[in-house]
Structures are given as C-alpha cells and as structure tokens.
C-alpha positions as CSV (number, residue, x, y, z in Angstrom):
1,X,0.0,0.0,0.0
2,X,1.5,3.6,-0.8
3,X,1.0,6.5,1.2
4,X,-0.6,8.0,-1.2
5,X,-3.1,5.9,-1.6
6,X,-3.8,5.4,2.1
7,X,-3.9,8.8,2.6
8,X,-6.4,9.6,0.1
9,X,-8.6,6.7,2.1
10,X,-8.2,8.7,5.0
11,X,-8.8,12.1,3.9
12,X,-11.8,10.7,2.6
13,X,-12.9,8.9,5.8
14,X,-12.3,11.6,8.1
15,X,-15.0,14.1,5.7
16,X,-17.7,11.4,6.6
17,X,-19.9,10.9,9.5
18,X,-21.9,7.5,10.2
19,X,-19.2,5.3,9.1
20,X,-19.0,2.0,10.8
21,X,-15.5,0.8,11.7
22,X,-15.2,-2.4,13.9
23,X,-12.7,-3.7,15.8
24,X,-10.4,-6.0,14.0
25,X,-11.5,-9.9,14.3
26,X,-14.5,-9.1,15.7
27,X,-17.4,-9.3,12.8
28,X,-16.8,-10.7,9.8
29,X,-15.3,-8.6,6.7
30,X,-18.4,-8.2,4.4
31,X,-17.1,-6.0,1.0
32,X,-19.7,-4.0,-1.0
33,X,-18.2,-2.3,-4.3
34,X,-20.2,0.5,-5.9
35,X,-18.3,0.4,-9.8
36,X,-18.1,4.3,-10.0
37,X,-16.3,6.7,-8.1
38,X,-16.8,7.2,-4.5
39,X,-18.8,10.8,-5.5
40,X,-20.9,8.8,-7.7
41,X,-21.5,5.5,-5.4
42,X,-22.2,7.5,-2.0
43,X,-25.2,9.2,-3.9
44,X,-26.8,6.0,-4.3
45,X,-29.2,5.5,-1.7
46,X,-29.7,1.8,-2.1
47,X,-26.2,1.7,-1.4
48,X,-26.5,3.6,2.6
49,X,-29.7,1.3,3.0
50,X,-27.8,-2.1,2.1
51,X,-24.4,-0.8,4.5
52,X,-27.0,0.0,7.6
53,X,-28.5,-3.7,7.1
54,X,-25.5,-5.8,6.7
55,X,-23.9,-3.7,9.9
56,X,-27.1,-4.2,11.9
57,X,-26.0,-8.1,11.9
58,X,-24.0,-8.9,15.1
59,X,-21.6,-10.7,12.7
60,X,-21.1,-8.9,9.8
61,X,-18.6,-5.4,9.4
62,X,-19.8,-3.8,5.8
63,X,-16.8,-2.7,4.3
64,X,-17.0,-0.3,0.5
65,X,-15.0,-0.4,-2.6
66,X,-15.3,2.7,-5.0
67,X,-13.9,3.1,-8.6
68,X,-10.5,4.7,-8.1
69,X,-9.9,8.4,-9.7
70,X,-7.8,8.7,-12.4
71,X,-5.0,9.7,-10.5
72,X,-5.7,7.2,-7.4
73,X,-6.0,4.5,-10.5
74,X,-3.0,5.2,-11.5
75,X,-1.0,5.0,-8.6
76,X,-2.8,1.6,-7.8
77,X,-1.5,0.3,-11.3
78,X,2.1,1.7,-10.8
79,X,2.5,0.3,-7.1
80,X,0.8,-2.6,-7.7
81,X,-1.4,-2.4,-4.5
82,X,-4.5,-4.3,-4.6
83,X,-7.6,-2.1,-4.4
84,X,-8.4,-1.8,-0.9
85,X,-11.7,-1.1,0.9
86,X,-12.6,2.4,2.6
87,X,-13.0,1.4,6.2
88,X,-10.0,-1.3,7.4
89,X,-8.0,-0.9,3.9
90,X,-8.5,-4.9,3.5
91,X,-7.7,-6.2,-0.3
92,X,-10.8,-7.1,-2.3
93,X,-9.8,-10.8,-2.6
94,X,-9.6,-11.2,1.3
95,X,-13.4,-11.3,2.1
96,X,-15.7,-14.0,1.5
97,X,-18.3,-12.4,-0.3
98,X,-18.5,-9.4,-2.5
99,X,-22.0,-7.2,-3.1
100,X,-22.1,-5.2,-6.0
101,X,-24.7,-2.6,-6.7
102,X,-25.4,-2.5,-10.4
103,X,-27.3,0.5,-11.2
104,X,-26.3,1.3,-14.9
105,X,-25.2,-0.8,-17.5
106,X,-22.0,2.2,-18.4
107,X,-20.8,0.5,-15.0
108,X,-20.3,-2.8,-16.3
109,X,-16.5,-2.3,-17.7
110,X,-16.0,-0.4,-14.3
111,X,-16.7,-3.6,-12.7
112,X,-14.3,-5.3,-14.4
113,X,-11.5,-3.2,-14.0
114,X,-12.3,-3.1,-10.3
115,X,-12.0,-6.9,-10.1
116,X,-8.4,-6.4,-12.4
117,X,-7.5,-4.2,-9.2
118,X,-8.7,-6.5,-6.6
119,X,-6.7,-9.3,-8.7
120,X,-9.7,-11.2,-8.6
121,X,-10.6,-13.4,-11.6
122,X,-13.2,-11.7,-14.1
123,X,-15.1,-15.4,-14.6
124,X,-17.0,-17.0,-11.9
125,X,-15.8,-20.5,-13.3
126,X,-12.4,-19.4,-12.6
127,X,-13.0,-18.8,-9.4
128,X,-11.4,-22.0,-6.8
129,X,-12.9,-22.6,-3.6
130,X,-11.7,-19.9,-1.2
131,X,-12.1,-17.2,-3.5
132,X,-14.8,-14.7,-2.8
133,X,-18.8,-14.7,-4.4
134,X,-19.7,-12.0,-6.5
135,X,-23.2,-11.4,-6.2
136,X,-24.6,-8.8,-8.1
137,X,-28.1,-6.4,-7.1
138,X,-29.5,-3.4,-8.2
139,X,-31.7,-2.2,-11.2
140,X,-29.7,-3.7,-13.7
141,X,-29.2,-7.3,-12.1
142,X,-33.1,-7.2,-11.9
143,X,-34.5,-6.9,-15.5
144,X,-31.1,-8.6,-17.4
145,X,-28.4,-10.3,-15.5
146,X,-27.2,-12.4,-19.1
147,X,-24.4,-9.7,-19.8
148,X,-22.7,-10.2,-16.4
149,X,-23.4,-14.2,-16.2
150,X,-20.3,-15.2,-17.0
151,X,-18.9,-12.7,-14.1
152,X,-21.2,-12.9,-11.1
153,X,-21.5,-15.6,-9.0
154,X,-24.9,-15.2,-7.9
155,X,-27.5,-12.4,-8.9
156,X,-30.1,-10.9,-6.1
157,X,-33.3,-10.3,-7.9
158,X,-35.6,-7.5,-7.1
159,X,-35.1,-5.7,-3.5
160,X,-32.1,-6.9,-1.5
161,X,-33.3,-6.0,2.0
162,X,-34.0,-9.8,3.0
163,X,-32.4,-11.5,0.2
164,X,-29.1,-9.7,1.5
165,X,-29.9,-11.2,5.2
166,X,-30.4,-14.7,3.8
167,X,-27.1,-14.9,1.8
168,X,-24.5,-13.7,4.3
169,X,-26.8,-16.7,6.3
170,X,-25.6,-19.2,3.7
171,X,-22.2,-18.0,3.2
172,X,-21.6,-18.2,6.7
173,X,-23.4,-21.6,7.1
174,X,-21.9,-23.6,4.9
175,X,-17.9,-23.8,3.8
176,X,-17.3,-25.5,0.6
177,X,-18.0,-23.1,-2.7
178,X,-20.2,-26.0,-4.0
179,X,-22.1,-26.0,-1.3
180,X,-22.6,-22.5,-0.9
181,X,-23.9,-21.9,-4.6
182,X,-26.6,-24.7,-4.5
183,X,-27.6,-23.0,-1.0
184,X,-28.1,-19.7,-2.7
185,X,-30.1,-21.0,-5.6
186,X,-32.6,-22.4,-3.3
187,X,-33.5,-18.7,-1.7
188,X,-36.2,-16.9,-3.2
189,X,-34.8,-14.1,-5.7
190,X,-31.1,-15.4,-5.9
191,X,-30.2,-16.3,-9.5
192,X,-27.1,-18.5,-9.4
193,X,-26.2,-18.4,-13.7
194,X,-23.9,-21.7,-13.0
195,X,-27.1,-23.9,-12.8
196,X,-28.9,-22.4,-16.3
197,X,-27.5,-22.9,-19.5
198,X,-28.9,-20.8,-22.3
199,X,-29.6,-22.5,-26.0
200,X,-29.7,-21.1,-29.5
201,X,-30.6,-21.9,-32.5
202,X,-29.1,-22.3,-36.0
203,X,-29.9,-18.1,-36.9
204,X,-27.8,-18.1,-33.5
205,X,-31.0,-16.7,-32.1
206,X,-31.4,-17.8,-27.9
207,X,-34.4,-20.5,-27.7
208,X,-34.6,-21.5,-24.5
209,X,-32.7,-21.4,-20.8
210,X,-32.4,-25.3,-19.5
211,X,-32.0,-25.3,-15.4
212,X,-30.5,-28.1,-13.7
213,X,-33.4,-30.3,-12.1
214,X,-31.8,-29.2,-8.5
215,X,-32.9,-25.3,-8.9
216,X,-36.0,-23.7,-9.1
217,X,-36.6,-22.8,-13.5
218,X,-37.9,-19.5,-12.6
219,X,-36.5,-16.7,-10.2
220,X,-39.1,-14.9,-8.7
221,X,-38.0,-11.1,-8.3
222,X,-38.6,-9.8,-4.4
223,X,-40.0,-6.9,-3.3
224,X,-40.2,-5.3,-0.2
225,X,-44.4,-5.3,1.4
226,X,-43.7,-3.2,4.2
227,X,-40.7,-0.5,3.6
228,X,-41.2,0.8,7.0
229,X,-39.6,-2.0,8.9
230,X,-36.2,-1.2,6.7
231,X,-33.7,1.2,6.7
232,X,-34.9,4.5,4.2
233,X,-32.1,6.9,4.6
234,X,-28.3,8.6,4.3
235,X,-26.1,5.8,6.3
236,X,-23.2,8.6,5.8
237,X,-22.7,12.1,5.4
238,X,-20.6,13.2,3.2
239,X,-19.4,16.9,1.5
240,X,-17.9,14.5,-1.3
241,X,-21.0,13.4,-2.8
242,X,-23.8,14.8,-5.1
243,X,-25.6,16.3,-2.3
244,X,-22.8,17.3,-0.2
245,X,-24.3,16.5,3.7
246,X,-27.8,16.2,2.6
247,X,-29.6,13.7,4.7
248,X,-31.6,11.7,2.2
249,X,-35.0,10.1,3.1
250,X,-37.4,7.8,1.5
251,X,-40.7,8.5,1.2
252,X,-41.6,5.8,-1.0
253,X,-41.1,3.5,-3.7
254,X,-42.2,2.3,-6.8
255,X,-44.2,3.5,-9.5
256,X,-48.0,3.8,-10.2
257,X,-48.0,5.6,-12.8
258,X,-47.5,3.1,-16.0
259,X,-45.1,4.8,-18.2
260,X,-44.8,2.9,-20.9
261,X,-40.4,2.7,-21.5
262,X,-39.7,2.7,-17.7
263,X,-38.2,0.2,-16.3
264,X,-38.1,0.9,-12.4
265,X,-41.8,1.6,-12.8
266,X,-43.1,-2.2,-13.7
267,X,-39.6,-4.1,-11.9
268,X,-40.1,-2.3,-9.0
269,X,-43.9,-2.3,-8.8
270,X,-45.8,-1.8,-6.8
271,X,-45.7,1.4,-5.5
272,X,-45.6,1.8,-1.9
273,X,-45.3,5.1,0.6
274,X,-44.1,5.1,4.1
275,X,-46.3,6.2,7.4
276,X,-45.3,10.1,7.8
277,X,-44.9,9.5,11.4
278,X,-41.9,7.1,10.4
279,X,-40.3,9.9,7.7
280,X,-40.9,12.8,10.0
281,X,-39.1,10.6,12.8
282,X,-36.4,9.9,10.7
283,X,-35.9,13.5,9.9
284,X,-35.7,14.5,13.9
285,X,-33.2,11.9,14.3
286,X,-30.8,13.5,11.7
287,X,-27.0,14.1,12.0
288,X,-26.9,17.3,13.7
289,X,-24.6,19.1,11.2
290,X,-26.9,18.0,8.2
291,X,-27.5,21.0,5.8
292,X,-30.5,19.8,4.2
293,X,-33.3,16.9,3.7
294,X,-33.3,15.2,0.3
295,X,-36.9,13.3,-0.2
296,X,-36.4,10.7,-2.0
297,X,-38.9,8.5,-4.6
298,X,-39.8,7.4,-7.8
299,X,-42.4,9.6,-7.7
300,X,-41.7,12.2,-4.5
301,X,-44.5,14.5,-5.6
302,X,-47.2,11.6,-5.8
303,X,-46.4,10.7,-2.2
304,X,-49.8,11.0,-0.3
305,X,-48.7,12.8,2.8
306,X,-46.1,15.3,1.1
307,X,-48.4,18.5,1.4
308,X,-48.4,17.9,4.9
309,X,-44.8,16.6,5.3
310,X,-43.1,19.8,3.4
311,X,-45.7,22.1,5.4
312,X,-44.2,20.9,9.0
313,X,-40.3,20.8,7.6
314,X,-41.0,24.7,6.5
315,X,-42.9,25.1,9.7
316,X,-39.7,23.6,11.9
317,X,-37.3,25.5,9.1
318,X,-35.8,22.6,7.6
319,X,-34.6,22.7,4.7
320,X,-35.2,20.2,2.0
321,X,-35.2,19.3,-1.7
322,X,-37.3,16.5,-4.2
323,X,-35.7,15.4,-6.8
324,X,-38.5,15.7,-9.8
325,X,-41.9,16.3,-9.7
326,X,-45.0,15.3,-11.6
327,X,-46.1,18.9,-13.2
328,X,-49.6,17.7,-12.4
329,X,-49.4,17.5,-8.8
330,X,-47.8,21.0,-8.2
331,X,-49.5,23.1,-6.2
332,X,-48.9,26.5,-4.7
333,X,-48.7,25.0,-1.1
334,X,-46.0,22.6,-2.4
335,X,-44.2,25.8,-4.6
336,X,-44.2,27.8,-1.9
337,X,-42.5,25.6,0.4
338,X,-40.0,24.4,-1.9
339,X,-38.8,27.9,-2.8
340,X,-38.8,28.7,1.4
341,X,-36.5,25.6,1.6
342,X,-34.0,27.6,-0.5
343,X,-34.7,25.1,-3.8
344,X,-33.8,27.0,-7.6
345,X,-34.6,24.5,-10.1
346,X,-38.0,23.1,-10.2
347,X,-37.2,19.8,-12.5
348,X,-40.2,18.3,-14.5
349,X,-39.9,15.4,-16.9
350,X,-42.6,15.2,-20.0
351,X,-40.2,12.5,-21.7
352,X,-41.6,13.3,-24.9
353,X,-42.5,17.1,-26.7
354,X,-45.8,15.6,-28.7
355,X,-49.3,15.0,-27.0
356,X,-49.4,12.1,-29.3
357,X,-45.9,10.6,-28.0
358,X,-46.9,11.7,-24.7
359,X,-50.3,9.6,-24.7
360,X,-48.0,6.8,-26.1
361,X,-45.6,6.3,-23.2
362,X,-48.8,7.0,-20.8
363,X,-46.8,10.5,-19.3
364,X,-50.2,11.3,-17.8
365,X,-49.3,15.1,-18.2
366,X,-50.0,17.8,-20.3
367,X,-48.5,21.2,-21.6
368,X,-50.5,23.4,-19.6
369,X,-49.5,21.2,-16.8
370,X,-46.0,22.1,-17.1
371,X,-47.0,26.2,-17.8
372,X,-48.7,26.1,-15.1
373,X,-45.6,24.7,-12.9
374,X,-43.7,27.1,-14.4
375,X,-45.9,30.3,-13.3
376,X,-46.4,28.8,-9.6
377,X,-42.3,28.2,-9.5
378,X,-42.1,31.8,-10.8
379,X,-45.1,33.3,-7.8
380,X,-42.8,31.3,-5.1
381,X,-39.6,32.5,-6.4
382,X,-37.8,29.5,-7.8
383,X,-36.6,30.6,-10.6
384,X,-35.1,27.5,-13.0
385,X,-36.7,24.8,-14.5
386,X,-35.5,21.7,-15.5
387,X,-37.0,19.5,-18.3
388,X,-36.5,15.8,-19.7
389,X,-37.0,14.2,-22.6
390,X,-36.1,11.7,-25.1
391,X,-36.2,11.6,-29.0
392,X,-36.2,7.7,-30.9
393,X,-39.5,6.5,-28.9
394,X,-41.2,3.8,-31.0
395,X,-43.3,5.5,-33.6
396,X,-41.9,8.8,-32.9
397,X,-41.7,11.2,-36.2
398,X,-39.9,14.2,-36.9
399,X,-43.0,16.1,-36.6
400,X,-43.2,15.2,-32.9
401,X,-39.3,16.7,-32.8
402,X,-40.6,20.1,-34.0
403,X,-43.5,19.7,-31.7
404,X,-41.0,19.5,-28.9
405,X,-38.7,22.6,-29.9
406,X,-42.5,24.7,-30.0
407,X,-43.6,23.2,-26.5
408,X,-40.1,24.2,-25.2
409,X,-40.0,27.9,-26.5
410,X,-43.3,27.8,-25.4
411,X,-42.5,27.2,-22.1
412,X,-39.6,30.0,-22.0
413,X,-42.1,32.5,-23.3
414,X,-44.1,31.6,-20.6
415,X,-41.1,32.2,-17.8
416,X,-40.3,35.7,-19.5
417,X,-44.0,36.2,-19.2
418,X,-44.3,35.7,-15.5
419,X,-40.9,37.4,-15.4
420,X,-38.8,34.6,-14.7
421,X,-35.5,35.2,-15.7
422,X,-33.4,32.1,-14.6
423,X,-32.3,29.2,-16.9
424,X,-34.4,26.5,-18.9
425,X,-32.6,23.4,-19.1
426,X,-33.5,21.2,-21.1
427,X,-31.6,17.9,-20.6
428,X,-32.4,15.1,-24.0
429,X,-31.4,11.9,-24.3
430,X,-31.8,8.6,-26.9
431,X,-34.5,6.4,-25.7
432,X,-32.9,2.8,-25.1
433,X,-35.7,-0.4,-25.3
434,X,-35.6,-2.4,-21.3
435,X,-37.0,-5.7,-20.3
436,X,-40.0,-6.0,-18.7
437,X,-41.2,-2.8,-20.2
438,X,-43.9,-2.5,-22.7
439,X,-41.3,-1.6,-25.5
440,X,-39.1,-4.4,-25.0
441,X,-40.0,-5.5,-28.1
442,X,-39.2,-2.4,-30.2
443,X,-35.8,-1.4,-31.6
444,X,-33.1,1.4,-31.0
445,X,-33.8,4.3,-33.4
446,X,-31.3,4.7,-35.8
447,X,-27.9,6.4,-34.8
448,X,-28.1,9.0,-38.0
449,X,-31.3,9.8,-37.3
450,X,-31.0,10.7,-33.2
451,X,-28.2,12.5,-34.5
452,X,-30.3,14.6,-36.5
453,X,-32.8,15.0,-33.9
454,X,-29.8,16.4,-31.4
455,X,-28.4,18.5,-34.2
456,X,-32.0,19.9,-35.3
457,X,-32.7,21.2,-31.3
458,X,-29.3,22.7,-31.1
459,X,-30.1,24.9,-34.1
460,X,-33.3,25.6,-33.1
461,X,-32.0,26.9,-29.7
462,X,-28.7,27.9,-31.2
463,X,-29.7,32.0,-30.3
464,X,-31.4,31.5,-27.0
465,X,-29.4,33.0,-24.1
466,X,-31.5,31.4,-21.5
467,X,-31.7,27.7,-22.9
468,X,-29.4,25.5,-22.0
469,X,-29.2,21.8,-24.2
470,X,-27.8,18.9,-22.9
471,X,-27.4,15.9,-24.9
472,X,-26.6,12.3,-23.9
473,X,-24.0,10.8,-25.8
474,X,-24.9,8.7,-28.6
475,X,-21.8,6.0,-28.4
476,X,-23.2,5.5,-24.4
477,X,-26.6,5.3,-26.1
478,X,-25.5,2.5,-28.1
479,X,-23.5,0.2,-25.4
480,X,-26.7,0.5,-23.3
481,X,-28.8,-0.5,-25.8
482,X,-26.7,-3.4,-26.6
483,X,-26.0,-4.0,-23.0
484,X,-29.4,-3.8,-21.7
485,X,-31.5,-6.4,-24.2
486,X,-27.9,-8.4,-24.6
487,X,-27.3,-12.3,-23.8
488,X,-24.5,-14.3,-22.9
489,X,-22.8,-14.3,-25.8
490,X,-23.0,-10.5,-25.7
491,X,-21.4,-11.0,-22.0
492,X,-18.6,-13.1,-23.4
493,X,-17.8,-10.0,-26.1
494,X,-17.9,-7.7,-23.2
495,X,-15.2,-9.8,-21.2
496,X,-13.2,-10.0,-24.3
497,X,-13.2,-6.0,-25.1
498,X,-12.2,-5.3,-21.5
499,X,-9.2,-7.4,-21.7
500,X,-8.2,-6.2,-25.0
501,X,-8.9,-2.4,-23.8
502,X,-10.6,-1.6,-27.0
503,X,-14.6,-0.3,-27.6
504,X,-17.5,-2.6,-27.5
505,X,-18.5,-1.8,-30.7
506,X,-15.1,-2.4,-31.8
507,X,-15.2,-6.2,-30.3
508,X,-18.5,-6.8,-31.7
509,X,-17.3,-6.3,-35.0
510,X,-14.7,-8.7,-34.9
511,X,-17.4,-11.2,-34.3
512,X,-19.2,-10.1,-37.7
513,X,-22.0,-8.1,-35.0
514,X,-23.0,-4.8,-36.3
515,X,-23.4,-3.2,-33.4
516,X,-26.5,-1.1,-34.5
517,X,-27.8,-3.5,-36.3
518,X,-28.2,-5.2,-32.9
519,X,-29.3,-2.2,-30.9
520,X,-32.1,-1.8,-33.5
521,X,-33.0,-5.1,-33.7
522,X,-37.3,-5.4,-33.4
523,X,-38.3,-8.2,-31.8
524,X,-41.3,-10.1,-31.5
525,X,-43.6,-11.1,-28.9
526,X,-44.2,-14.6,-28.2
527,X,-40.1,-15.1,-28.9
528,X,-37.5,-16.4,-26.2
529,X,-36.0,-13.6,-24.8
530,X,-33.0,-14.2,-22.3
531,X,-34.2,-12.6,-19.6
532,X,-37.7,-14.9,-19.8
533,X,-36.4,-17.2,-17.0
534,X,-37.0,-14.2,-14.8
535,X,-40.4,-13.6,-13.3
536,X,-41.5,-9.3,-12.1
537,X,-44.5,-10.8,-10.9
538,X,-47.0,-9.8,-14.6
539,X,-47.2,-12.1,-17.9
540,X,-46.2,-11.4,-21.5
541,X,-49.7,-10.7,-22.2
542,X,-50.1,-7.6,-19.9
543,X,-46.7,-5.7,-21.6
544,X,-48.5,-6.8,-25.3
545,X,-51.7,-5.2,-24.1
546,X,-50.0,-2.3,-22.8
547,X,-47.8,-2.0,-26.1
548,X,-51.0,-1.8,-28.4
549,X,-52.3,0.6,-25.9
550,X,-49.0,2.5,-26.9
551,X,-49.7,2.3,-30.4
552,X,-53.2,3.5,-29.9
553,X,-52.5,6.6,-27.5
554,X,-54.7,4.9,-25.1
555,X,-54.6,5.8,-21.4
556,X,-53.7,3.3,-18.3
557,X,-55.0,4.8,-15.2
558,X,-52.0,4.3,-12.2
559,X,-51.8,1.8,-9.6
560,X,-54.8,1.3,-6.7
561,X,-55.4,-0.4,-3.9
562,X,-57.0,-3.5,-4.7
563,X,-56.1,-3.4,-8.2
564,X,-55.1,-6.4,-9.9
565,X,-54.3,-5.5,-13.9
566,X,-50.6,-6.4,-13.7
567,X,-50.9,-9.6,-11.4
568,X,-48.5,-7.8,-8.9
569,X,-50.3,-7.5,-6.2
570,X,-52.1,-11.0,-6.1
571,X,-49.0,-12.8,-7.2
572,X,-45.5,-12.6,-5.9
C-alpha cells in the first residue's frame, strides 16, 4: 500500500460521518463495491440502506470499494497495491463475499477493471474454492443479468433488504463453494447463472434457458411489502458526494404511474409510501450538522402525505429538496415551500414534446400542466426549471421533434412572461428499449437519425441565451442499448473487449456483430427472450396489451389499492 493511496482513504474517511468501523477480528469482513467513483456511489441511496442492514448483523462489518480516480488508478496500477476497501483498507480478494450494486449498464467495464485491481478473476468459473462470491443487485441485475453471467457468482433479484440477510446466512453456514452456490439457488430471488444454461438456435438466435433439475426454472424477483420496517435513509454524510451533507429520506417506492419505457416503474412495482410518522421521525433523528433533507422516490410528488410533510419541515425551518416532480401535482402549497426551503430548479420530466408521444408512453401530463408549474415556481420564487426528454420513442416522427422545440419555446415565453428570468434546461437523451417494459420488443432508433434529432434542437436553440441543451452521448446510447437487451454471448464479447482495452462496438465487429444493427433489432412477442427465466410478478400478455395501448394513444389509469391488472399484487 503507498502512502498515497492510504492517505487519500483517509482524507476521505475523516470528511464522513456515520461510518462504521469495527474492531479487527471481531465481525466478519463483508465487501460492497459500488463500480463508479466514491462521489458517484455515496449518492446511491440503495447503497447507505444495504451498509446500515449488513452492519445491523452482530456478525457482519460492511466494508465499500469505489472506482478509483484517475490519479488514485494510476497509482494503484504503478505500485501494484491491490484495491483496498474504505474502512480497514483490507484487499478485495480477502473477504468471502462481494456485493455489488449495479445501477447502470455504463458500470459494467468499471466492474471489471475493479475486479483487475482487486486481482480477482473476471469469470465465476475461474473462481477456486476460497475465492470470494460475487453477487450482483441493483436495477440492472433485476430486468437482465445475461451480460454479467459469466462474471457474477450469484445475482439478487428485485429488492435486497432480505435477500441480502439470507445470503450472508448461507455464506456463513456452509464452507465448501459448491455448497454455498446450491444454497443460494434455493433462496427466493437469488439467481445462481452456474445452474442455467442458455440454447440457441441455428440463426444463433437464444431459444430457451435449460436449469439443472436441482434449482427452481424461474426466479421470482422480491419486493419489499412493508418499507417501513427497513432502513430508508443517508447511512453517511458526506461533503464528497452529489448532495454534499444532505440527509436523504425515503418517502416511498415504486411507480404507479404506467409509463410505458420505464423500467423501475413495472420491476419495481408496486408502489408503496411510508407512514409520515416514520419519515418525520427519521428526519428529527438527523445528524446534527446535516444541511439539508433530500426526499427521495420514484415519484416524491405523488407521495400522499407530502403536502403535509413539506408544510411541517418549512414550519420547523428545515430545509429540504425533491428530486423531480410530476407537473400535475404541483401546487402552490408545495411551490411555496419548496422555494422557502432555498430550492432553484424546479425539474419536471414530459419525456416526450408531442401529446401524441406523450399519450404513447402514458406520461399522464400535459402542456398546460407544465405552464402552469412554471408560473407557480415563478409566484414562489424558484426561478429555473428543468425539463426531460427523449427523441427515438417507438413511432416517434420528426414532426413530434418540431412539436418539442414549439412546447419548449413555449415554455420559455411563458417564464419571460411571468418574469422569470433564470435558466431552462433542457436535458435530452436517446430512448434505449428495457426488459420487462412495454417496449421491450421495439428497436433502438437509428444512430443518423437521433443524430439529426440532437443537431435539429441545437439549431433551433442555437440564439437563445437562457436555454441550456444537454445531450446524452450517442456511443453510451449504443453500449446500453446493446447491454441492456444483450445475452450471454454478448457478456462473453464484453469480457473479451475489456481485456483487449478496445470499444465494445469495436469487439463486436470482430465477431461479424454490427453493433447497431443489434441495438435496432425489433423483436417479437411470443419469442424467447434471455431474460424470460426471470419472473416481475405480470405475464407477456399484460406488456403486449400495454404496447398496443402505446400504439393507440390509449390511457392506463396508475396503480390502486385493490387493483389487480398487472398480477402484482395477487402474485408474488
């Protein structure tokens, strides 16, 4: 280890506050990597919530790995040191078992260079007997594990609160890496790839996953009934992250609201909100030098008690921010106690700049919704706004483009109007087709053309002081694409590029892949899809219906109690 490196750890632990740092020998050395840098993984609240549960154990000491900086990485590579962990600066290969929170499929190649560092082996199979489990959770590991099957020993499907519990149980239980794996297949929402073995056919198209007789041939994906008996906020404090000491809180989780190309909204249905008692006690138990509350949901603003939960936080003077909100539930109760709490931006999302496209993806939200969260932000004070959206939706035409850049001058007359003078952002990005959404089925639009969609709305806002574009890149668009609806053979391409350092894309070609002609690939339904050994608690039949309710423009109404469309609530 270099002093450098130590030394950076240490700066770095000695900013936070809530870190948990045992005694040596006296729990056992749990590791959980987060394949981004530390600035990127301590924004993650999934992360905190996981660190509070496995230190809540009697036996267990949670210990985080972080993509190194550029300059950390390099000293790393130079000394040779093997990446260590934050709290005890213990090599990655020393613990038994290694989480890993996979939130976006860019992260994938970080992954791998993290297990380089470690010197662990990339390929489970490679893996002898006293060498650490990967398992692999998050977003990502839920909807399409195939791409990292290869890689992870085990993948945790759906919510990890229990599923986390009941692995460290196993690991601990039994000694033999045999053992161990046939343990963790047996547990509800652990995917173990060892014991599946995918087939294709002559096109080279997959057909089928075989599972050995000993494991279950569908994972069910988990999810969490009561949220309240769980951990829900900021485990550490930190001025080196995103929100720089906020103290984030969970108000809820999961969607309602049916949009159409959104994952998180059907693999992490159904929605659920926490007692305001709970949140409102969590808040009074706060770190003392916290700065400000971060609320935290899919969908903060839909959150039943948040009228009356920002009311008493402005009553008591605490400050506190949402991350988006749903233009249609903005009111001036809500404004005005957002812009007391010291908030600028007020960030809306309509995805899409057409009412047509908007009906398609079932946004639920209309123009005059958004003008009319625009003039309320202006009355209270806040004085940017933020807007989302994509371009390459299924069906989308370049008339639905234009559409977009008149809603979006629209909306900037309207803040000059009201005399708002701050910034419109407007933040777009390529629309990339997930599993388990309605438009799993439906290809990546064609590179040239998103690139003429980007280049026609930075033209059209080419003179406009107070409009600021931002636009994904199109090569990330790509990989995601390809990553997202990939297989195992995809996974094998992925290991390969790594090793050789070069692009995806470039790899893929090697292999006679056209790497957009895969992107864009339409599938059917009714086809074997890799990810079909997987079950989010709804059938095939429900995503077709909602995809020809796409196609029509028809609306689904959101999540009730007592409903049972989807087959979530009654199933699972």
């Amino acid at each position: 280890m270099t002093w450098k490196i130590k030394n950076r750890i240490k700066q770095i632990i000695a900013d936070e506050e809530g870190v948990k740092i045992f005694p040596a020998g006296l729990r056992k050395p749990v590791a959980f990597m987060y394949p981004n840098v530390y600035h990127v993984g301590m924004s993650n609240l999934g992360m905190h919530i996981i660190y509070q549960l496995i230190n809540s154990r009697t036996d267990s000491a949670c210990e985080r790995f972080f993509l190194p900086e550029k300059e950390i990485m390099q000293e790393y590579i130079k000394s040779r040191t093997p990446l260590l962990s934050m709290e005890t600066q213990r090599p990655l290969a020393d613990f038994a078992v290694i989480f890993v929170m996979m939130s976006f499929e860019m992260d994938y190649d970080n992954l791998l260079t993290m297990l380089d560092l470690g010197n662990m082996e990339l390929r489970a199979a490679e893996r002898v007997s006293e060498r650490p489990l990967v398992i692999i959770g998050g977003p990502c590991a839920t909807f399409n594990p195939e791409p990292l099957a290869a890689v992870a020993d085990a993948f945790v499907i759906g919510e990890g609160e229990d599923t986390v519990q009941s692995i460290l149980d196993v690991v601990y239980k039994y000694d033999s890496r045999k053992e161990r794996l046939l343990a963790l297949a047996q547990l509800p929402g652990v995917y173990v790839p060892e014991f599946y073995s995918p087939r294709y056919n002559a096109a080279g198209d997959f057909e089928h996953m075989y599972h050995d007789s000993r494991v279950p041939a569908v994972v069910d994906r988990q999810w969490i009934k009561d949220i309240d008996a769980y951990p829900h906020t900021s485990a550490i404090l930190s001025r080196k992250t995103e929100f720089k000491g906020m103290f984030i809180v969970e108000v809820a989780r999961g969607c309602g609201r049916h949009c159409r190309f959104c994952m998180a909204g059907y693999c992490f249905r159904k929605p659920r909100s926490r007692a305001l008692k709970d949140v409102l006690k969590d808040i009074a138990g706060r770190p003392a030098n916290t700065k400000k509350i971060g609320l935290m949901g899919a969908a903060v603003s839909d959150y039943p008690a948040i009228r009356k939960l920002t009311k008493e936080l402005a009553e008591q003077k605490i400050s506190f921010s949402v991350a988006s909100l749903r233009a249609d539930t903005l009111d001036n109760t809500l404004a005005d106690a957002l812009a007391a709490s010291g908030q600028k931006t007020i960030t809306v999302a309509p995805e899409a700049g057409s009412r047509k496209m908007r009906a398609a993806i079932n946004k639920g939200i209309t123009e005059e919704d958004i003008l009319h969260a625009v003039r309320l932000g202006a009355k209270s004070g806040i004085k940017n706004v933020k807007l989302y959206y994509m371009v390459g939706l299924p069906d989308e035409s370049d008339e639905d483009v234009l559409e977009m850049i008149d809603m979006i001058r629209r909306i900037r007359s309207e803040m000059d109007k009201v005399g708002n003078k701050g910034d419109l952002i407007v933040s777009v990005n390529g629309f990339v087709p997930k599993p388990f959404t309605p438009y799993q089925w439906e290809p990546l639009c064609n590179i040239k053309r998103l690139k003429g969609c980007f280049k026609t709305l930075k033209e059209a806002f080419k003179g406009y002081k107070h409009i600021k574009l931002i636009t994904e890149s199109l090569k990330e668009t790509l990989v995601q694409a390809i990553l997202a609806r990939g297989d195992r053979r995809i996974g094998e391409i992925l290991l390969e590029a790594h090793t050789k350092g070069e692009p995806l894309k470039k790899t893929l070609k090697s292999h006679n892949i056209d790497a957009e002609k895969y992107a864009s690939r339409r599938l059917q339904p009714g086809m074997a899809l890799p990810w079909q050994h997987l079950n989010m608690g709804f059938t095939e039949d429900y995503l077709i219906a909602e995809l020809e309710h796409s196609k029509e423009g028809k609306f689904t109404s959101m999540c009730f109690e007592g409903c049972y469309r989807c087959g979530v609530c009654g199933g699972i």
